[in-house]
C-alpha positions in Angstrom: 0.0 0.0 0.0 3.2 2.2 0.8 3.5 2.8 -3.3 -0.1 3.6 -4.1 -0.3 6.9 -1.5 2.4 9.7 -0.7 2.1 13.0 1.2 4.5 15.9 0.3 5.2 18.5 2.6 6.4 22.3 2.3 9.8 21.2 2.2 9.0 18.5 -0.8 9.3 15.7 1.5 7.9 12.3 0.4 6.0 10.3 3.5 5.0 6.8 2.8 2.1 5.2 4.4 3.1 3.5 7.7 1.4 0.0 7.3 2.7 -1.6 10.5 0.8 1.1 12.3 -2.5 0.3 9.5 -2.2 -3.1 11.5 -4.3 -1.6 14.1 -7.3 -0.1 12.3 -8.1 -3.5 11.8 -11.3 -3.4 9.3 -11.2 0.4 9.1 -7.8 0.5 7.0 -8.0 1.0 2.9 -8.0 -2.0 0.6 -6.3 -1.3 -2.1 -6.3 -4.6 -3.7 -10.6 -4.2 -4.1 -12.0 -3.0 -7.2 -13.8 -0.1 -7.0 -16.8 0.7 -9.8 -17.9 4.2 -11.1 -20.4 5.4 -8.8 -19.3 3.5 -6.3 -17.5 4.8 -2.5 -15.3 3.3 -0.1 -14.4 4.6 3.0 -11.4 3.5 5.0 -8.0 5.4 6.7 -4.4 5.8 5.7 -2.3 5.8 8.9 1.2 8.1 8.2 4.0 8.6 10.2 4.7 12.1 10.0 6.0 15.5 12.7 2.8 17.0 14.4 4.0 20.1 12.8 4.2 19.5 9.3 2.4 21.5 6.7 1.3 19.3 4.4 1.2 20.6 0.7 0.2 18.0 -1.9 -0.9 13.9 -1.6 0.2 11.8 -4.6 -2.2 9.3 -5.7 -0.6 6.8 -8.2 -3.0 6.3 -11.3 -3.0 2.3 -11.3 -1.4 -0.4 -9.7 0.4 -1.3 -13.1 1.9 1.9 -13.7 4.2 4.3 -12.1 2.2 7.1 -13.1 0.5 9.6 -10.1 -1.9 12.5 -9.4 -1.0 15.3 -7.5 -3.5 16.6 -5.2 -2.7 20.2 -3.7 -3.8 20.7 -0.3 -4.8 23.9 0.5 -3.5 25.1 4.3 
């Protein structure tokens, strides 16, 4: 799951999803290996390990799980 999700921070800072710490949601964590139809929603959580103070600035969503391709997602702070 650590591929499919990134944040970026103000200083361009790439933070992978901590998946040990996903361990714990139990059902509540994202699964990324579903498929997911148009019109369909899923809810679940992303746990990261990141500083309490960081500003976060973008989230990188990759496009498919064949491809290396991503979109960017600014966050507005």
């Amino acid at each position: 799951m650590s591929d499919y999700v990134k944040l970026i921070d103000s200083q361009g800072r790439e933070f992978s999803t901590d998946s040990g710490a996903s361990f714990y949601l139990g059902d509540d964590v994202i699964d990324f290996f579903s498929t997911l139809n148009p019109g369909v929603t899923k809810k679940g959580k992303i746990v990261f390990d990141v500083q309490k103070t960081m500003t976060l600035v973008n989230v990188k969503v990759s496009s498919s799980m064949i491809t290396n391709s991503f979109y960017t997602v600014s966050m507005w702070t």
